[in-house]
C-alpha distance (Angstrom), angle and dihedral (degrees) to the residues before:
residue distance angle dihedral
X1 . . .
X2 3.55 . .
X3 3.47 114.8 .
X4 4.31 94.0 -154.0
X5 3.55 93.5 47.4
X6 3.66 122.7 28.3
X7 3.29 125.2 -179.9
X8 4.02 111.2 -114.7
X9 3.70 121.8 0.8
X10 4.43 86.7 -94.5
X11 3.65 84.6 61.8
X12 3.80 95.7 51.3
X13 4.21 91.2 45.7
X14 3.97 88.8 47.4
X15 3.91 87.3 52.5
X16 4.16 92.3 44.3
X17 3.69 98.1 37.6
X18 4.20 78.9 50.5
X19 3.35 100.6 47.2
X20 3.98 94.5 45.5
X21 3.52 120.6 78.3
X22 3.95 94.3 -162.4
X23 4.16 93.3 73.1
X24 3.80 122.2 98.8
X25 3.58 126.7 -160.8
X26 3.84 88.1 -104.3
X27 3.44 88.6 51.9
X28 3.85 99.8 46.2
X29 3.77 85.8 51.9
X30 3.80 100.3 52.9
X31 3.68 83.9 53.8
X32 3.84 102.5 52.2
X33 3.83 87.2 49.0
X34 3.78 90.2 54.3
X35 4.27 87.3 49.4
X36 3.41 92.0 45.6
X37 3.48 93.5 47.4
X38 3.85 91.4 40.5
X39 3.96 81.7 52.3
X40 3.63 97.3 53.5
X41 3.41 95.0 50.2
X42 4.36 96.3 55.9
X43 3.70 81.4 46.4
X44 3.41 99.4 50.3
X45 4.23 86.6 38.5
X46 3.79 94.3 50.9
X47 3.86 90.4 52.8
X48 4.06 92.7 47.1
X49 3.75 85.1 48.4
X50 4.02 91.8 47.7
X51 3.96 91.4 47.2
X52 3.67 96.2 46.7
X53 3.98 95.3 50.3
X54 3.94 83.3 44.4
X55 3.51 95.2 43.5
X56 3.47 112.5 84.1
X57 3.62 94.1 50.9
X58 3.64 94.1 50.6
X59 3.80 95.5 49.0
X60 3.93 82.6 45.9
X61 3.78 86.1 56.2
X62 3.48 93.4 40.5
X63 3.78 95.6 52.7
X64 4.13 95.2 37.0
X65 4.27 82.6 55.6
X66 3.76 96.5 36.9
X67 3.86 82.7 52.0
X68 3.95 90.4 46.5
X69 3.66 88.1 55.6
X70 3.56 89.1 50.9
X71 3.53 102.3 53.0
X72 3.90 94.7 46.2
X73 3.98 84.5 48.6
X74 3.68 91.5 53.3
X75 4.14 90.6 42.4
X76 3.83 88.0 56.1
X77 3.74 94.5 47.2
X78 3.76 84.3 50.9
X79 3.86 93.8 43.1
X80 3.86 84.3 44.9
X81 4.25 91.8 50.2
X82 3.78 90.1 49.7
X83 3.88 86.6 54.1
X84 4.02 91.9 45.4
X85 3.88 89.7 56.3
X86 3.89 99.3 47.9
X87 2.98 91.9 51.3
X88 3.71 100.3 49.7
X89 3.74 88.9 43.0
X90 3.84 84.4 59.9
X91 3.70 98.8 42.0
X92 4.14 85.9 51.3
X93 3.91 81.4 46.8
X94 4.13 84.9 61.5
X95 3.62 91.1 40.1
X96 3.67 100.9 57.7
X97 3.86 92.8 41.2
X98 3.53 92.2 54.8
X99 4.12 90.9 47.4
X100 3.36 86.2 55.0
X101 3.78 93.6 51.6
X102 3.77 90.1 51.8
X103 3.83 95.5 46.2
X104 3.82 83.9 51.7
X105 3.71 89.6 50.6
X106 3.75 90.6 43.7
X107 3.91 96.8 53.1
X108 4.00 94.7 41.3
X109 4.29 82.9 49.7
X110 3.98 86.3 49.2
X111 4.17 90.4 46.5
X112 4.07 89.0 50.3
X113 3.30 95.4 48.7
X114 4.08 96.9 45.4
X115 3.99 74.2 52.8
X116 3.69 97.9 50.2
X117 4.25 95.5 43.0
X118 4.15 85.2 53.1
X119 3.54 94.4 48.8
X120 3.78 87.4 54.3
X121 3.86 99.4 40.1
X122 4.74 81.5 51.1
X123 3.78 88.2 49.6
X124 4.05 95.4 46.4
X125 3.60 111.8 106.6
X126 4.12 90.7 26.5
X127 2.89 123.3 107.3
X128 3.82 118.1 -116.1
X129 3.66 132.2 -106.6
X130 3.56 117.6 -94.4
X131 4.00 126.1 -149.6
X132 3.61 113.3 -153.1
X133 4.64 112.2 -167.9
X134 3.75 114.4 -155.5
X135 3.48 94.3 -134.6
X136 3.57 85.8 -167.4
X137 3.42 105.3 67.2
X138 4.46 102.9 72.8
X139 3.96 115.5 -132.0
X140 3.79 108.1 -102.3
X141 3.53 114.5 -106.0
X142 4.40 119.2 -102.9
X143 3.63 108.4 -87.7
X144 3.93 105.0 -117.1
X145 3.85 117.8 -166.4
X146 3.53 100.9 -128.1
X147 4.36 90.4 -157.7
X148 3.80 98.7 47.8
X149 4.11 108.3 65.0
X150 3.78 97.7 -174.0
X151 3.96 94.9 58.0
X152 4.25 84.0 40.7
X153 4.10 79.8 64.3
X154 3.01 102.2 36.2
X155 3.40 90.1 62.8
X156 3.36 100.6 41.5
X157 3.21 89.0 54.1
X158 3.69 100.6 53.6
X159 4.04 80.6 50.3
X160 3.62 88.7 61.9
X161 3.71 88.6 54.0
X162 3.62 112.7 -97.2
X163 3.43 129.1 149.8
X164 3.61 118.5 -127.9
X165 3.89 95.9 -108.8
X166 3.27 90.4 59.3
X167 3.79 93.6 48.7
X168 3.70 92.0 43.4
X169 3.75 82.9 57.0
X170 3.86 91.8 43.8
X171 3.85 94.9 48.2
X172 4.10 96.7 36.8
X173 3.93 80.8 -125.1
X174 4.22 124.1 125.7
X175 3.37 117.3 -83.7
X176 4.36 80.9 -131.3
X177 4.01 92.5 60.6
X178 3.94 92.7 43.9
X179 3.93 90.2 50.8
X180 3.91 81.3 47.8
X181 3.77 99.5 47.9
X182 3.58 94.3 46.1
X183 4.17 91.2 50.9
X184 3.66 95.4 48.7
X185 3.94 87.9 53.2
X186 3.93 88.2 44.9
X187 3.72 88.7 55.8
X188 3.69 100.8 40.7
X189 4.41 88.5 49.1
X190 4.25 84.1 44.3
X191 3.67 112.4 107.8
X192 3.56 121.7 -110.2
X193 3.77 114.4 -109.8
């Protein structure tokens, strides 16, 4: 170390507490507490004085980017608030359709039934049909196709009691042609009038 320039004020009290005999340790230490804190304080100074000539342009900064943040928050919300009301408007779209469906219902329920109650207040007093069965006469027998083996059991197994769900899931055939089989076969067996 040079002894004519040191390099931080420490240096230079380590080099003249050194070089004079009159310090004691006591001594050398009350003075290195005073440099330090001496040293703290510029530092802490300088960076006061750095923030406060930086300061207003990094609050202005600050602000003009908190206020960025703002306006794109307040853009979405408004984005968002467009979004909310379309899409109400279209659910109360659905709503009114399908009020208007039920009225519709409603009313043609109400006609049916004014129907119905007159029907019943004509026939009052009359006396009722009655149905007579020969019990004579046997029911013919299904008609089975005796050259096509899935109608053969798909009859016999609507004969046995299934419905035709559960022969359309038996046969790997639609429910619609099983329901059709099984009607043609009822009107071909059906008396003729």
């Amino acid at each position: 170390m040079d002894v004519c320039n040191p390099a931080s004020p420490l240096d230079g009290l380590l080099i003249l507490a050194k070089s004079s005999p009159s310090f004691s340790n006591g001594q050398m230490v009350l003075c290195l507490l005073i440099v330090g804190i001496t040293a703290m304080l510029l530092i802490s100074t300088r960076r006061r004085v750095r923030q406060a000539r930086s300061s207003p342009q990094a609050y202005t900064r600050e602000q003009r980017s908190r206020l960025r943040e703002e306006e794109s928050v307040v853009q979405d919300m408004q984005e968002l608030m467009v979004q909310l009301e379309d899409v109400s408007r279209g659910i109360q779209a659905q709503l009114d359709t399908k009020f208007a469906k039920l009225d519709s219902v409603i009313a043609d329920a109400d006609d049916r039934l004014d129907r119905l109650e007159r029907m019943i207040r004509r026939c009052d007093g009359k006396p009722a049909l009655e149905v007579t069965v020969d019990d004579q006469t046997p029911p013919a027998p299904p008609v089975v196709p005796r050259d096509d083996p899935d109608r053969r059991l798909i009859f016999e197994l609507a004969d046995a009691g299934r419905s035709a769900v559960e022969i359309a899931q038996q046969t790997g055939q639609s429910t619609g042609e099983i329901e059709l089989i099984l009607a043609l076969r009822n009107t071909a067996t059906a008396p003729a009038p």
